[in-house]
N, C-alpha and C positions, 0 to 999 in steps of 0.2 A: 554485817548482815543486812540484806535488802528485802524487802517482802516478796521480791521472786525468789529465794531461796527460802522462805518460813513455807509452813504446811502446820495450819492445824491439827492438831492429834487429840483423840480420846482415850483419856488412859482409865486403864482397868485392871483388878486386880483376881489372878486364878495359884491359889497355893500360894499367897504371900512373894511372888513375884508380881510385877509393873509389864504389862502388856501395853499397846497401842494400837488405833487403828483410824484412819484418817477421818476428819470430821465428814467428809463426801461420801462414805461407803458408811457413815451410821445415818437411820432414816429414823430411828429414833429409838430411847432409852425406857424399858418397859419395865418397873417395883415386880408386878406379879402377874400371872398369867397362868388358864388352867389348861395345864399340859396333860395331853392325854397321850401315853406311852403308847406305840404302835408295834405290834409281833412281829418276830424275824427283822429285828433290824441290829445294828450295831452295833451297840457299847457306847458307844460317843452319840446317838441319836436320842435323847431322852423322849420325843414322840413330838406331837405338833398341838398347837395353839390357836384359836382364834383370835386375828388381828383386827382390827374390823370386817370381821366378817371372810375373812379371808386364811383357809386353813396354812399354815405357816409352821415348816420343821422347823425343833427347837434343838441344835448340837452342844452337847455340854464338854466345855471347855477344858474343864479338869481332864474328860475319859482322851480326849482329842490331844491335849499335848503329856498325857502318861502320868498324870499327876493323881496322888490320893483322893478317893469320895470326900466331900466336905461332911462335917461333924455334926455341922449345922445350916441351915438355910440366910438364917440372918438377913445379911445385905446385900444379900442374891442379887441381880441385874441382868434383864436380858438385852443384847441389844441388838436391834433388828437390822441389818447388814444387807447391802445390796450388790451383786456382780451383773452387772446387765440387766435383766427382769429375773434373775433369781434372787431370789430371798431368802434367808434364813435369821433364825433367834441362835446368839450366842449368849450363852448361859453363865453367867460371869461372877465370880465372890463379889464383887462393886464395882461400881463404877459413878466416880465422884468430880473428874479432873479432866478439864481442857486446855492443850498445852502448847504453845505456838514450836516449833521442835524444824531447826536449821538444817534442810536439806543435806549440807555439806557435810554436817558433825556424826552422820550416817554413817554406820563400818558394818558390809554386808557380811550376812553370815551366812553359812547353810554346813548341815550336819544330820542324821537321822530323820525320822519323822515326822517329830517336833519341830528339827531345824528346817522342812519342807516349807512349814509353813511361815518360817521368818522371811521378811526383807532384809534384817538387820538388826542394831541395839543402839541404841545413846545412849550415851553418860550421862546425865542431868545432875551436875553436881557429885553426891553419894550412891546417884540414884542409878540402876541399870536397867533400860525401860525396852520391850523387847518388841519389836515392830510388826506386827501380822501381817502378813500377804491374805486379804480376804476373799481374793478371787482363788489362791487353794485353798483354802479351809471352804467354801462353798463346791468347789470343784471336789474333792475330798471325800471317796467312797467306801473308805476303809478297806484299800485292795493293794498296800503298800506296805 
């Protein structure tokens, strides 16, 4: 393994699965934020935020990849994600772990929805860590 094939990843957790998303597409890791829900929007839009200053939709990740409401808020995490100049807050059960993660060890996926939004998955051990495409989940209008 050479450091042209590592890639930083931030891993996170929605429904007791291991997501990830590249350290370069997170702009930064937000405890809490007061989200203010917006009408007529879509199920996975839980409404928008003040970031500095700066009004910022907040997409919740569970409604996005078809998983149950959470129970509890707990150790929520939002993480502010960039595609170009768009922005958005993923809304996340935690987010605690930075993980250097081997290009090569990459096995692409794509299947449903859900699977729109994946690059792929790694093994990390026992672990099965599921790789976000954040340029669609930001792209991502709920019209699929």
């Amino acid at each position: 393994m050479t450091t042209d094939t590592m890639q930083k990843m931030i891993i996170f957790e929605v429904a007791g699965q291991d997501y990830a998303l590249p350290l370069t597409a997170v702009k930064s890791i937000e405890r809490s934020l007061l989200v203010t829900r917006v009408p007529n929007t879509g199920p996975f839009v839980k409404g928008v935020a003040s970031l500095r200053g700066i009004m910022t939709p907040v997409l919740d990740m569970r409604a996005l990849l078809g998983k149950p409401e959470a129970e509890t808020e707990g150790e929520q995490r939002i993480l502010i994600v960039a595609s170009g100049d768009v922005y958005a807050g993923l809304l996340t059960d935690s987010a605690n772990e930075l993980l250097e993660i081997d290009r090569d060890s990459i096995q692409l996926q794509d299947s449903g929805i859900a699977g729109s939004f994946m690059r792929g998955v790694v093994q990390e051990g026992k672990r099965i860590i599921r790789l976000l495409d954040h340029d669609e989940v930001l792209a991502y209008r709920g019209t699929r």
